[in-house]
Each structure stands twice: as structure tokens, then as C-alpha cells.
N, C-alpha and C positions, 0 to 999 in steps of 0.2 A: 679456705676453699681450694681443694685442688685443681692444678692447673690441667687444662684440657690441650691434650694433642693433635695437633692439625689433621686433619683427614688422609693427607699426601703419606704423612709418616707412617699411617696403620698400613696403608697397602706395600707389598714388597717392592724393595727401590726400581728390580727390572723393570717395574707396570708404571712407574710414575712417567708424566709427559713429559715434564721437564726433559727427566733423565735420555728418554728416549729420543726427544729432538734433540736435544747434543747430541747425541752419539748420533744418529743422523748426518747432522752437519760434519761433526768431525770425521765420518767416515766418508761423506761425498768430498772434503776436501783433504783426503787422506793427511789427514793432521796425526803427528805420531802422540801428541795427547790423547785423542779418543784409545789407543793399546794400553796406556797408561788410565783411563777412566775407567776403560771397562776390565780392568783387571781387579779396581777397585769396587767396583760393581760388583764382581764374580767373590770378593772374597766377602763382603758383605751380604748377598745373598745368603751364601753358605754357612755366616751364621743367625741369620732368620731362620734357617731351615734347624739349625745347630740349637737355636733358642724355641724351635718349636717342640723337635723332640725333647727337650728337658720340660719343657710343660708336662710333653703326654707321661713322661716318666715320672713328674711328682703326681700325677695323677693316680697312675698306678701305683706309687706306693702309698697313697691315701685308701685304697681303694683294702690294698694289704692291710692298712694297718686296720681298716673295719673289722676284718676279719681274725684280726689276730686276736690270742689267749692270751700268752704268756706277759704279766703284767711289766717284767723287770727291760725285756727286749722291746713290747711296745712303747713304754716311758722312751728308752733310747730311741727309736726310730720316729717317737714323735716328736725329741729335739731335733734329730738330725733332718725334718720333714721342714721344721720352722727354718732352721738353716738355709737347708736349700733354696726355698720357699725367698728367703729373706735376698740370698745372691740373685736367684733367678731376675726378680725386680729389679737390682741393680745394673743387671746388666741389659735388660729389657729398654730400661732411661738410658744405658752409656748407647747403646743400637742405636735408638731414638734420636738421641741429640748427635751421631754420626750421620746418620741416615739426611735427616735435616740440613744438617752443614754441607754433605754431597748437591741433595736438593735447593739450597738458596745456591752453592757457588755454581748449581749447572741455571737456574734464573738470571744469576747476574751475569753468566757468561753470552748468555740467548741475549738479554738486555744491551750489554756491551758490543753485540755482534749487529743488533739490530742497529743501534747508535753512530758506532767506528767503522763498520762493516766487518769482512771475511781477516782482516788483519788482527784484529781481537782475538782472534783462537789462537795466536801465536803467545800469548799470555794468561791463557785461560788457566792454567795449574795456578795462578796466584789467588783466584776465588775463591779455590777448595781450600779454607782451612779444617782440614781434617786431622792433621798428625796429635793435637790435644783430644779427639774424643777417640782418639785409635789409642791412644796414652791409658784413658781412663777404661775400655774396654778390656786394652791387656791386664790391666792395673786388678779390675773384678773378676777377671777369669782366673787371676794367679790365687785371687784370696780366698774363690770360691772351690779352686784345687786344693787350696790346704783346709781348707772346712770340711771339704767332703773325705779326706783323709783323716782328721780327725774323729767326724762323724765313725766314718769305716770302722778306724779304731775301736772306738767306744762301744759299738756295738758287738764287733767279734770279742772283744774281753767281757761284756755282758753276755753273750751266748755261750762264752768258752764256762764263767762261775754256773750258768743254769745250768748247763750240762754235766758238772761237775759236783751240784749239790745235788739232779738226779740220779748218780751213780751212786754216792754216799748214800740216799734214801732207797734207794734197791740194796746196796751191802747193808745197811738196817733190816734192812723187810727179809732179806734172807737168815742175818742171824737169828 
């Protein structure tokens, strides 16, 4: 049975509560972690938005390939669709289990703040263990750049032989 994603993690990190009572706190107590959170924030953001548009773009090229004829170019574009299809996912879970790690260490930090008081923010960077799911994110973006350059590949040398068997078949049809 697959496993189910907490609710916190579908919404984008900026809307989560957690996120945003720390940075609250950290900016009423102008703690130089919160420049440091919310830059992590900012660059997580930007790839939700970064993993949104590649959704909308495998969509569109599903939508392509309904439309397409040419049997030798669509076989290509519908590996190269599973592909992408298949990183998108990956990277969709590396987001995920980032996003999550941001949101428990800004929990334990509010938890620890409520406990020890205002002196806890002074240690708050030790809750985010985030540098392993920033690891594994980099990790699927590198493999999903050489996929889609493969893909690329595969597909301009299939377009370059069609175009190349239609010119043979017009110097046919004229001789």
C-alpha cells in the first residue's frame, strides 16, 4: 500500500504554519537564522513552482503526442514521456521528504522555544536536517538532465532518419 503524504507537505512550504510562526518568531527576535530559513524557504519554493511547470510541460507533451502521426518520432517521445514522467516522481518525493524535514525542524524548533524559551533560536539550524534531502534533490535533477539529453538525442536522430528516408522517397517518386 502506498504510503500517504501528510497534508502540510501537499501545500507550498511558504503557507505551512509551522513555517510561518518561526519566521515570525525569528524575525521579532531578529535572529540571523530566520535570513538563513527563509532563503531556504525561497529556494524550495522555487522549485515547487519549478516542479509545477514540468508537470504542465509533460502534459503538454502528452497532449502532443495524441496528436502525432509519425509512428517512428512518437515511439521516441513516448519513451522519452515515461522518462520524464519517471524523474518528475522522483523528484516530486526528494521535494517532499525536503519540505517535511524543513517542517518537523521548524515544529521542534516552536516546541523547543515553547520549553527553553527565546534562547532555543540561538540553536535552531541543528533541527533542520535538510543538507541529505538537498543531496538527494540535487542528486535527481543531475540524472533527470542527463535523461532528458539523452531523450533529446534519440529523438533528433529519429527525426533527422525520417526526414532523410522522406527525401529518398520524393528522389523515388521523381525518378
Amino acid at each position: 500500500m502506498p504510503k500517504k503524504k501528510a497534508p502540510a507537505v501537499e501545500t507550498p512550504i511558504a503557507e505551512n504554519e509551522y513555517v510561518k510562526e518561526l519566521l515570525a518568531l525569528l524575525k521579532e527576535n531578529q535572529s540571523p537564522a530566520g535570513k538563513e530559513l527563509l532563503e531556504a524557504i525561497g529556494h524550495v519554493s522555487e522549485m515547487e513552482k519549478q516542479l509545477a511547470s514540468a508537470v504542465d510541460e509533460l502534459k503538454a507533451m502528452r497532449q502532443d503526442l495524441e496528436k502525432m502521426k509519425n509512428p517512428p518520432l512518437k515511439s521516441a517521445l513516448q519513451k522519452s514521456i515515461v522518462v520524464l514522467q519517471d524523474r518528475i516522481l522522483a523528484l516530486r518525493d526528494s521535494l517532499a521528504e525536503l519540505k517535511a524535514g524543513i517542517i518537523e525542524g521548524c515544529k521542534n524548533t516552536l516546541a523547543a522555544v515553547k520549553e527553553r524559551g527565546i534562547s532555543a533560536l540561538d540553536h535552531a539550524a541543528r533541527f533542520f536536517h535538510i543538507k541529505p534531502g538537498l543531496t538527494a534533490l540535487r542528486n535527481n535533477i543531475n540524472e533527470g538532465i542527463q535523461a532528458d539529453e539523452k531523450a533529446i538525442s534519440r529523438i533528433e536522430a529519429v527525426s533527422a532518419e525520417y526526414h532523410e528516408a522522406g527525401r529518398h522517397l520524393k528522389n523515388i517518386g521523381q525518378a
